[in-house]
C-alpha positions in Angstrom: 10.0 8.5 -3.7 12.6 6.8 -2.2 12.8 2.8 -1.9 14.0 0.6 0.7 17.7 -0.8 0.3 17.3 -4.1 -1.6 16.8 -6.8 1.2 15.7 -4.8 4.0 12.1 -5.7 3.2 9.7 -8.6 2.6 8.8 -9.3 -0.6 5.4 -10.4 -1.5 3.8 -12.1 -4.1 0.3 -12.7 -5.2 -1.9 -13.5 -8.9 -4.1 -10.9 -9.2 -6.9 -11.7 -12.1 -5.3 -10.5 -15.6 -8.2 -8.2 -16.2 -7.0 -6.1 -12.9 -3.5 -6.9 -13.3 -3.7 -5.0 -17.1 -6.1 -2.1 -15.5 -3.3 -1.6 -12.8 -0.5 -1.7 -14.8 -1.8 0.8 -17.3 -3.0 3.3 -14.9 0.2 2.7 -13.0 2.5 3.7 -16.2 0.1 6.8 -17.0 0.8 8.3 -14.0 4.6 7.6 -14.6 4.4 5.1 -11.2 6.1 2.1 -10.7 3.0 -0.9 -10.2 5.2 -0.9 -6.7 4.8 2.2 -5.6 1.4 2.1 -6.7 0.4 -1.1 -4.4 2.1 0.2 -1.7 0.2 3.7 -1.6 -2.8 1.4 -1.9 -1.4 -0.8 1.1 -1.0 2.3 3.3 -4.4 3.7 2.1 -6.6 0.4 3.1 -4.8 0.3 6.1 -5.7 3.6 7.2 -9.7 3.0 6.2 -9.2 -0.1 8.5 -7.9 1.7 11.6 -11.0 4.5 10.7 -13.2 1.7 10.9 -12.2 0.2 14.1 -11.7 3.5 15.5 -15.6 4.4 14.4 -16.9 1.1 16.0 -15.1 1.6 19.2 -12.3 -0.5 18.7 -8.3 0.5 20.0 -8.0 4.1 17.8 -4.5 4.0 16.7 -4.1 0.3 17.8 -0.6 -0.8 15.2 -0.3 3.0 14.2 3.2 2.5 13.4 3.3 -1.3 12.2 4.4 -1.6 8.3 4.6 2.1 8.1 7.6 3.2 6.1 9.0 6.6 4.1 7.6 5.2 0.8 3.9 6.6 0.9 3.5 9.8 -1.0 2.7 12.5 1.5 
């Protein structure tokens, strides 16, 4: 999976609680995944449940389809 060119992207932070942090980080390296990839396939994943949801109750289907997305989520 390819990565953005250094700059060309936000960065983010956050704290998550150690006891998630440690359970991420683990499962992360046994699937040979940077924690990076990982949240970002998680990113993409929530997301798409979101625009589901507003889809299901009637909202704009589709509404943002193309905001945030990038090359980086596994296909």
């Amino acid at each position: 999976m390819a990565r953005p060119a250094t700059g060309q992207t936000k960065v983010m932070g956050f704290r998550p609680p150690k006891p998630l942090r440690d359970e991420f980080e683990a499962l992360a390296k046994s699937e040979q995944r940077s924690p990076s990839d990982a949240l970002i396939e998680a990113m993409h994943d929530w997301v798409k449940k979101k625009r589901r949801e507003r889809a299901a109750e009637g909202g704009p289907e589709g509404a943002h389809a193309h905001d945030g997305e990038s090359g980086n989520h596994p296909k």
